[in-house]
C-alpha positions in Angstrom: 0.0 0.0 0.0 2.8 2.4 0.9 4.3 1.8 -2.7 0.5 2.8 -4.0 0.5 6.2 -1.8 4.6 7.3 -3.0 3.6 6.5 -6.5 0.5 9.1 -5.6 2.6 11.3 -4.1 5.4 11.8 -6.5 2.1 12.6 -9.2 0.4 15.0 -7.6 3.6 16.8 -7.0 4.6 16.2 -10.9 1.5 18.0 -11.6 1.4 20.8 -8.9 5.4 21.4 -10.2 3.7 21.7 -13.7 1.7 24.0 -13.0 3.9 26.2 -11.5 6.2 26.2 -14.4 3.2 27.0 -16.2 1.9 30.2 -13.9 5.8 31.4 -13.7 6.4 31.4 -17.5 3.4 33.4 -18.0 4.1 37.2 -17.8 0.5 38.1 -17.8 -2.3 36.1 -16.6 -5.5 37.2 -16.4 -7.3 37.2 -13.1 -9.5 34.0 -14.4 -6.8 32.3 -15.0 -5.0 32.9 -11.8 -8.2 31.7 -10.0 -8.1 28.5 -12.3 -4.7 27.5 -11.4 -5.1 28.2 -7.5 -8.1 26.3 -7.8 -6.0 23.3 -9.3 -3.2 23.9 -6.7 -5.6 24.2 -3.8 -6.9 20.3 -4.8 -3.9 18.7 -5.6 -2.4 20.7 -2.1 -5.5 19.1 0.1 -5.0 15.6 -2.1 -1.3 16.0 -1.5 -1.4 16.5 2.4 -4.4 13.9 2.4 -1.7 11.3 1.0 1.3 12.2 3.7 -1.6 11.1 6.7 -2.2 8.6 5.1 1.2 7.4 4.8 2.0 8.4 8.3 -1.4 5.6 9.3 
């Protein structure tokens, strides 16, 4: 199971890297788009943090 939640882990922080390589290469973002991406961070953040108790159970 623990093999299951790293390979989780190491995902969601693939995908919360890429989208902060995305924001950061972008000189202007609209302020949709800045709510869309914090939205995306704010879920893979909660699923992220949701994974590390669950690893620590």
């Amino acid at each position: 199971m623990d093999e299951k939640i790293d390979t989780a882990i190491q995902y969601y922080s693939k995908k919360g890297q890429d989208i902060l390589n995305i924001v950061n290469s972008k000189t202007n973002l609209s302020a949709d788009e800045i709510i869309h991406y914090g939205e995306e961070m704010a879920v893979i953040e909660y699923k992220l943090t949701a994974l590390e108790v669950a690893k620590g159970n």
